[in-house]
C-alpha positions in Angstrom: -1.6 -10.2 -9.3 1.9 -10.5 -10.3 3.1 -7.2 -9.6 6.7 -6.4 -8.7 8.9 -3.8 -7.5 12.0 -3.1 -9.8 15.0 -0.5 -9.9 15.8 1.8 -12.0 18.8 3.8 -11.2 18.2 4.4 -7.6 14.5 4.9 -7.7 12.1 2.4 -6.9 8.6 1.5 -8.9 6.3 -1.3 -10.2 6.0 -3.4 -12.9 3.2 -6.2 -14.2 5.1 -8.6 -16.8 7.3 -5.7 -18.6 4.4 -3.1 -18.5 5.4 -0.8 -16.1 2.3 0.4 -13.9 4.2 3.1 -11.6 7.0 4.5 -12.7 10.5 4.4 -10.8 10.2 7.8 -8.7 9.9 6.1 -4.9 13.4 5.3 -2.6 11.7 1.8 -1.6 8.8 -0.1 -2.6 8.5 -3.1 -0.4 6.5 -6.4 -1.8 2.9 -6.4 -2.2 0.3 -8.0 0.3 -2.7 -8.4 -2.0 -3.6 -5.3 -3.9 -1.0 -3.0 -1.6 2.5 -2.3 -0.7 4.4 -0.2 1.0 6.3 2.9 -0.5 9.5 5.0 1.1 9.1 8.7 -0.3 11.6 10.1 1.8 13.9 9.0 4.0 12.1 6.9 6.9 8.8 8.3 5.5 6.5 5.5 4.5 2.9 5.0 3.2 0.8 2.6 1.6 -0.2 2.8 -2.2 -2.3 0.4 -4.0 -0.8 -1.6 -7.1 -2.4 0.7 -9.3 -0.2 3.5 -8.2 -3.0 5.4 -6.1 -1.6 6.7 -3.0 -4.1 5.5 0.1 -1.7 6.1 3.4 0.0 9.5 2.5 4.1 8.9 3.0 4.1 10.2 7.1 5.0 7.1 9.0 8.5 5.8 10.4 7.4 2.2 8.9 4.0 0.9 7.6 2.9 -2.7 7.9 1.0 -4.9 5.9 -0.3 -8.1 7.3 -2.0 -10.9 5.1 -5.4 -10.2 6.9 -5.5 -6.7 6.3 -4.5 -5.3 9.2 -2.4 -2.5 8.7 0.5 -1.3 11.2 1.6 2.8 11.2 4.5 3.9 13.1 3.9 7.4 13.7 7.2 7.5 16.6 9.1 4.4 18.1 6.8 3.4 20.7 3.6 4.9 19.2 1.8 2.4 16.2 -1.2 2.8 15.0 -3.1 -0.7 14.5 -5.9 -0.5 11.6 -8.7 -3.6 10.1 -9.1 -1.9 7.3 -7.3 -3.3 4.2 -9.0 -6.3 2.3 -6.5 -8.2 0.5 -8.4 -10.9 -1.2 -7.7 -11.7 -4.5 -10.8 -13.0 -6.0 -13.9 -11.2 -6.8 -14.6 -7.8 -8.6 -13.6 -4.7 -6.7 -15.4 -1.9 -4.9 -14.1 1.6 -3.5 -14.8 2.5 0.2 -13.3 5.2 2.3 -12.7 4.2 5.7 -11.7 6.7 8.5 -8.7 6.3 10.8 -7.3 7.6 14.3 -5.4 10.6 12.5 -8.2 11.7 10.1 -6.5 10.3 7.5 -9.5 9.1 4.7 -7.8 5.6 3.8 -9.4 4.0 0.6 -9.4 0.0 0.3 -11.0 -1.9 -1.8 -13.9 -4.7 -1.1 -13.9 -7.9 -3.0 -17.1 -9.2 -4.0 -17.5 -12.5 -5.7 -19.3 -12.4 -9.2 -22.4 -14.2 -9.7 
Protein backbone atom coordinates (compact mmCIF):
# COMPACT_ATOMS: atom_id res chain seq x y z
CA UNK A 1 0.00 0.00 0.00
CA UNK A 2 2.88 2.10 0.70
CA UNK A 3 1.76 3.80 3.70
CA UNK A 4 4.04 5.11 6.32
CA UNK A 5 4.15 6.58 9.59
CA UNK A 6 6.02 9.99 9.86
CA UNK A 7 6.74 12.76 12.68
CA UNK A 8 5.78 15.82 13.03
CA UNK A 9 6.91 17.59 16.10
CA UNK A 10 6.27 14.97 18.55
CA UNK A 11 3.02 13.65 17.15
CA UNK A 12 2.74 10.70 15.14
CA UNK A 13 0.54 10.19 11.74
CA UNK A 14 0.49 8.63 8.13
CA UNK A 15 1.37 9.48 4.94
CA UNK A 16 0.99 7.76 1.15
CA UNK A 17 3.88 9.30 -1.14
CA UNK A 18 3.60 13.08 0.33
CA UNK A 19 -0.27 13.03 0.61
CA UNK A 20 -0.87 12.83 4.12
CA UNK A 21 -3.85 10.43 4.91
CA UNK A 22 -3.97 10.97 8.87
CA UNK A 23 -2.71 13.69 10.24
CA UNK A 24 0.08 13.81 12.94
CA UNK A 25 -2.18 13.87 16.24
CA UNK A 26 -1.15 10.11 17.71
CA UNK A 27 2.18 9.57 20.36
CA UNK A 28 3.11 6.33 18.18
CA UNK A 29 2.01 4.82 15.10
CA UNK A 30 3.81 1.54 14.63
CA UNK A 31 4.19 0.03 10.88
CA UNK A 32 1.44 -1.35 9.01
CA UNK A 33 0.54 -5.16 8.57
CA UNK A 34 -1.65 -5.03 5.44
CA UNK A 35 -4.35 -2.44 5.62
CA UNK A 36 -3.73 -1.85 9.73
CA UNK A 37 -1.40 -0.58 12.27
CA UNK A 38 -1.20 0.02 15.50
CA UNK A 39 -1.74 3.67 17.20
CA UNK A 40 -0.52 4.96 20.89
CA UNK A 41 -3.22 7.61 22.03
CA UNK A 42 -2.03 7.89 25.37
CA UNK A 43 0.48 6.79 27.16
CA UNK A 44 0.53 2.73 27.10
CA UNK A 45 -2.97 3.00 25.49
CA UNK A 46 -2.96 1.30 22.15
CA UNK A 47 -5.52 0.42 19.47
CA UNK A 48 -5.78 -0.57 16.01
CA UNK A 49 -6.78 1.85 13.10
CA UNK A 50 -7.02 1.00 9.55
CA UNK A 51 -4.72 3.07 6.95
CA UNK A 52 -7.52 5.10 6.09
CA UNK A 53 -7.51 6.65 9.52
CA UNK A 54 -10.76 4.77 10.81
CA UNK A 55 -10.40 3.79 14.30
CA UNK A 56 -11.39 -0.22 14.59
CA UNK A 57 -9.79 -1.20 18.18
CA UNK A 58 -10.63 1.84 20.30
CA UNK A 59 -7.07 3.02 22.11
CA UNK A 60 -7.76 0.70 25.62
CA UNK A 61 -4.96 -1.91 25.51
CA UNK A 62 -1.44 -1.99 27.23
CA UNK A 63 -0.03 -3.16 23.62
CA UNK A 64 -1.88 -4.38 20.47
CA UNK A 65 -0.45 -6.90 18.01
CA UNK A 66 -0.66 -7.43 14.54
CA UNK A 67 0.41 -10.64 13.02
CA UNK A 68 0.71 -11.20 9.12
CA UNK A 69 -2.21 -13.67 9.23
CA UNK A 70 -4.58 -11.60 10.88
CA UNK A 71 -4.53 -12.53 14.10
CA UNK A 72 -4.67 -9.76 16.37
CA UNK A 73 -3.02 -9.74 20.03
CA UNK A 74 -4.77 -7.22 22.93
CA UNK A 75 -3.16 -6.80 26.13
CA UNK A 76 -5.86 -5.69 28.35
CA UNK A 77 -3.13 -6.29 31.84
CA UNK A 78 0.31 -8.11 31.82
CA UNK A 79 -0.72 -11.54 31.96
CA UNK A 80 -4.16 -11.16 30.47
CA UNK A 81 -4.13 -11.00 26.20
CA UNK A 82 -6.74 -11.26 24.25
CA UNK A 83 -6.05 -13.53 20.98
CA UNK A 84 -8.51 -12.54 17.86
CA UNK A 85 -8.75 -14.23 13.80
CA UNK A 86 -10.33 -11.51 12.75
CA UNK A 87 -8.23 -9.12 10.68
CA UNK A 88 -7.68 -10.00 6.91
CA UNK A 89 -4.57 -8.52 5.65
CA UNK A 90 -4.50 -9.47 2.04
CA UNK A 91 -3.54 -7.10 -0.38
CA UNK A 92 -5.24 -8.06 -3.49
CA UNK A 93 -8.80 -7.98 -4.35
CA UNK A 94 -11.64 -5.24 -3.83
CA UNK A 95 -12.68 -4.66 -0.27
CA UNK A 96 -15.77 -5.37 1.82
CA UNK A 97 -16.92 -4.04 5.33
CA UNK A 98 -17.84 -6.64 8.08
CA UNK A 99 -18.28 -6.14 11.78
CA UNK A 100 -16.97 -8.92 13.75
CA UNK A 101 -17.67 -9.24 17.52
CA UNK A 102 -14.99 -9.78 20.14
CA UNK A 103 -14.62 -11.13 23.93
CA UNK A 104 -15.08 -7.34 25.36
CA UNK A 105 -18.04 -6.35 23.14
CA UNK A 106 -15.91 -4.33 21.28
CA UNK A 107 -17.65 -4.24 17.35
CA UNK A 108 -14.19 -4.59 15.48
CA UNK A 109 -14.62 -3.71 11.62
CA UNK A 110 -12.02 -5.56 9.06
CA UNK A 111 -12.25 -5.63 5.80
CA UNK A 112 -12.69 -8.88 3.36
CA UNK A 113 -10.69 -9.06 0.16
CA UNK A 114 -12.48 -10.48 -2.67
CA UNK A 115 -10.75 -11.02 -5.93
CA UNK A 116 -12.40 -9.25 -9.02
CA UNK A 117 -13.65 -11.19 -11.80
Amino acid sequence: QGCIAFRMGMKWGLKLGERIIVPPKYRKILPPVGYYCAYEENACQWGIMALDGKVVVEARYQKVDIECNGTVHLTVIPGKVKDHKTLSVCRNGMQMAQMTQIGTGINLCHLRHLRSK
